[in-house]
N, C-alpha and C positions, 0 to 999 in steps of 0.2 A: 504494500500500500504506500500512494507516495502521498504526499498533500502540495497543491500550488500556492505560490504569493498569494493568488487571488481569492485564496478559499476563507482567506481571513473574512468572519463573516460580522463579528463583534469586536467593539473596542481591545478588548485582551487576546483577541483569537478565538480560533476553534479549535474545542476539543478534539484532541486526536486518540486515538486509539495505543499504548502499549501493551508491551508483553513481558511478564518477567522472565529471568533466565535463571541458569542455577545458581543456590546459594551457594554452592561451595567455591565459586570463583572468587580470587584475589584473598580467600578464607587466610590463611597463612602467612601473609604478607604482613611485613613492618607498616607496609602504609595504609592498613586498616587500625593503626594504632591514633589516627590522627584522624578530626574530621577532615573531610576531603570530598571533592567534586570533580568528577573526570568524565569526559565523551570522548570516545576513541571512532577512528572513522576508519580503521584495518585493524587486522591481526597483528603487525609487527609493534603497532604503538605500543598495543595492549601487554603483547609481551617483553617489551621493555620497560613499561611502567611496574610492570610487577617481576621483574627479574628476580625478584628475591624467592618467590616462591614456586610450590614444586609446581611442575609444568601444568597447566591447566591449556596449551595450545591446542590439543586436539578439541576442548568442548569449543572452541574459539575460532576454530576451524568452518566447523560447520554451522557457524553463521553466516548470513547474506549483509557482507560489508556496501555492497553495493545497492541495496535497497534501504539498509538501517541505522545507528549508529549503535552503539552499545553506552550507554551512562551507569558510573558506578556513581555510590552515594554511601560514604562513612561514615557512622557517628561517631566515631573517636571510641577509643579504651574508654570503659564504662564499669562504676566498682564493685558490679554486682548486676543479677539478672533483671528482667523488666525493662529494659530497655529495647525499642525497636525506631527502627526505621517504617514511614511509608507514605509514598506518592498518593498526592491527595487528585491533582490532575495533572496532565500536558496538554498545553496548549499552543497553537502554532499561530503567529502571524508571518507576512513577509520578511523574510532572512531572520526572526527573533523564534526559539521553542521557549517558554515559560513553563517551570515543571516543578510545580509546587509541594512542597516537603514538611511531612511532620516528622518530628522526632519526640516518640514520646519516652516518657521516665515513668518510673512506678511510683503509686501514689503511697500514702504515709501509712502504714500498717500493713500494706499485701506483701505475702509473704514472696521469697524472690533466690534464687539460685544462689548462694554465697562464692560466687565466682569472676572472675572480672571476663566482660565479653566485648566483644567487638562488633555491634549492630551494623551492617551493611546492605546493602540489594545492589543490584544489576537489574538492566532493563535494556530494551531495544526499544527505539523510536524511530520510524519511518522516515526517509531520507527527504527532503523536497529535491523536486525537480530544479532540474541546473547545474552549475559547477559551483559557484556560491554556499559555502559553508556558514549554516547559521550562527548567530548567538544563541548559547543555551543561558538562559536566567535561570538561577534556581532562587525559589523564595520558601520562606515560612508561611504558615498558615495564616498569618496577620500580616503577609505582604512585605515586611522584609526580605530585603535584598540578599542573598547569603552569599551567591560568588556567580562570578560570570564567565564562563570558559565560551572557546571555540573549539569545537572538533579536533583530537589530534591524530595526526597524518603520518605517520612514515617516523622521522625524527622532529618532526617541527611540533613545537607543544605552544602554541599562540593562545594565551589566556589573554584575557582586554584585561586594560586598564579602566578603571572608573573612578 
């Protein structure tokens, strides 16, 4: 599925369609010790962002780099269970995806795994039409800004400035 500039139908976009992938990707990695925001737009990014970890190239493999992008999403080392990650929406306008993020915590009394974890997800999001790589926004669920990446490519890792 791809989406056009023009399909932007509302001020924020249209909702677009994801899919999750496996948890177990980037699981292992140092850089799930930190929050973090990343779009890989190949295989090779991906396996050099997580170099550190054991090979997960074959599930990475049989992704379609050319229709989607893959977005990871960290909550940082976390000091105990209950904590998670989850995409609330994506949304696409011309050259901008918006891909809104809760991260919750456990509330004051639920009981909780006495372990430190590392909350994450993966996700694919459909590529638009063009050569033009978009802005991915990620925000919170009260519309804070959290980070703003561009798709990374081969060795070029172009996060914006803002």
């Amino acid at each position: 599925m791809y989406f056009r500039p023009g399909d932007a139908g509302v001020l924020d976009g249209r909702e677009i369609k994801f899919q999750m992938v496996s948890p177990l990707l980037g699981l292992w990695s140092k850089k799930a010790l930190d929050r973090d925001f990343q779009v890989f737009g190949d295989t090779d990014s991906f396996v050099e962002h997580y170099a550190d970890a054991p090979p997960e190239t074959a599930k990475v493999l049989s992704l379609d780099f050319d229709r989607s992008y893959l977005v990871a999403i960290h909550q940082g080392l976390c000091p105990t269970g209950g904590y998670s990650v989850r995409v609330r929406a994506v949304r696409a306008q011309p050259w901008v995806v918006t891909v809104t993020v809760d991260f919750q915590e456990p509330g004051p009394g639920d009981i909780v795994t006495m372990a430190m974890t590392t909350p994450h997800l993966f996700l694919l999001v459909p590529r638009s039409r063009g050569k033009q790589r978009p802005v991915f926004r990620f925000r919170s669920a009260d519309g804070a800004l959290l980070a703003e990446r561009r798709p990374i490519c081969g060795k070029i890792a172009p996060d914006v400035d803002f």
